[in-house]
N, C-alpha and C positions, 0 to 999 in steps of 0.2 A: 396946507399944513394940517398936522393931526390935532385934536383937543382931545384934550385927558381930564377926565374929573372922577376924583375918588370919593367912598361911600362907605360910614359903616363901621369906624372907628369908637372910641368909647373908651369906658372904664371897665376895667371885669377883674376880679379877685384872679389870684393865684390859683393853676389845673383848671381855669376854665375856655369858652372858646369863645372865637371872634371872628366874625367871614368878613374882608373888607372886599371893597369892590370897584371897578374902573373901565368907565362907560368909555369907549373912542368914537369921534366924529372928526369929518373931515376927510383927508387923503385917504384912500383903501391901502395904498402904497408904502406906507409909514406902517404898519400893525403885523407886521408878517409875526415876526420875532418881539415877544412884549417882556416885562420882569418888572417887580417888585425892588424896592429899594426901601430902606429904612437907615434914618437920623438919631442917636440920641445927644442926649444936653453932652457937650467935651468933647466926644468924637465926630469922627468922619463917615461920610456915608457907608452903607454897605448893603454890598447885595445880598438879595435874601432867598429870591429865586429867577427861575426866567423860561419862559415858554415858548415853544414853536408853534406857526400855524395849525403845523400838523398832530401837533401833541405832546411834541418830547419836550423834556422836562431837563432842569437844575436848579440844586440846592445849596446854600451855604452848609458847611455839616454841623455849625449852630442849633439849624433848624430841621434839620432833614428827622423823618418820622414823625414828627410833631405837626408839620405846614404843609399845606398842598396846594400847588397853583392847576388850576383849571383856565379854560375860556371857554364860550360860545362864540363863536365866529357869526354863527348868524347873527346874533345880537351885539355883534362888537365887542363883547363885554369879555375882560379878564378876571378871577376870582382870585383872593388868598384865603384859605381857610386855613385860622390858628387854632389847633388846640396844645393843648396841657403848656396852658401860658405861664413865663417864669417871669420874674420882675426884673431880668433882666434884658426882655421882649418887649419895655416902654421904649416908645420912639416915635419922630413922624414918618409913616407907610407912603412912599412915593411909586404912583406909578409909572412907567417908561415904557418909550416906543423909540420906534427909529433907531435900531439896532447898528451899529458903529464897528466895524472890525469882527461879522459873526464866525465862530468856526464850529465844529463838530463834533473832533476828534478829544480823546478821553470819555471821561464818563456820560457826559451828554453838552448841549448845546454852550456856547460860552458869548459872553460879548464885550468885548475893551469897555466900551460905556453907551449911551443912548444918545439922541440928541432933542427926544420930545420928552417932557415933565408934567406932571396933574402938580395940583396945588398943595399936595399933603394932606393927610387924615393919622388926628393926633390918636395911637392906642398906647391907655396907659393900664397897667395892672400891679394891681395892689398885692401885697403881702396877708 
């Protein structure tokens, strides 16, 4: 099994930025395909973005231009970096692994849902 632990969450004012981060250990075989997920108070989860091995990229269009998912593969490690944060970008930041139904086609990579979880890292931002 994979472990996920996130990093790097916080408070930050309104138009500022915030890089959260998520270490994996464990299975090599779980981390192909990784994404972000975010919780707020009422609703229901939503993705936020999601990453291939190799690089390629998707965004909720929420956040597209604003967020950008990186990784280092050597270091296991998946990155989000927020900027020009709105207060409507408070939530807890979930990482995901174990990629569940991936496909391709359209604008880049997709996945029904995950089946590995981190524990949350709360980001809230102020007005």
């Amino acid at each position: 099994q994979v472990q996920l632990v996130e990093s790097g969450g916080g408070l930050v004012q309104a138009g500022g930025s915030l890089r959260v981060s998520c270490a994996a250990s464990g299975s090599i075989f779980s981390i192909n395909t990784m994404g972000w997920y975010r919780q707020a108070p009422g609703k229901q989860r939503e993705l936020v973005a999601i990453i291939t091995f190799g690089g390629s990229t998707n965004y909720a269009d929420s956040v597209k231009g604003r967020f950008t998912i990186s990784r280092d593969n050597a270091k296991n490690t998946v990155f989000l970096q927020m900027n020009s944060l709105k207060p409507e970008d408070t939530a807890v930041y979930y990482c995901a692994a174990n990629c569940i139904d991936a496909v391709k086609v359209g604008g880049g990579p997709r996945c029904a849902d995950f089946g590995s979880w981190g524990q949350g890292t709360q980001v809230t931002v102020s007005s």
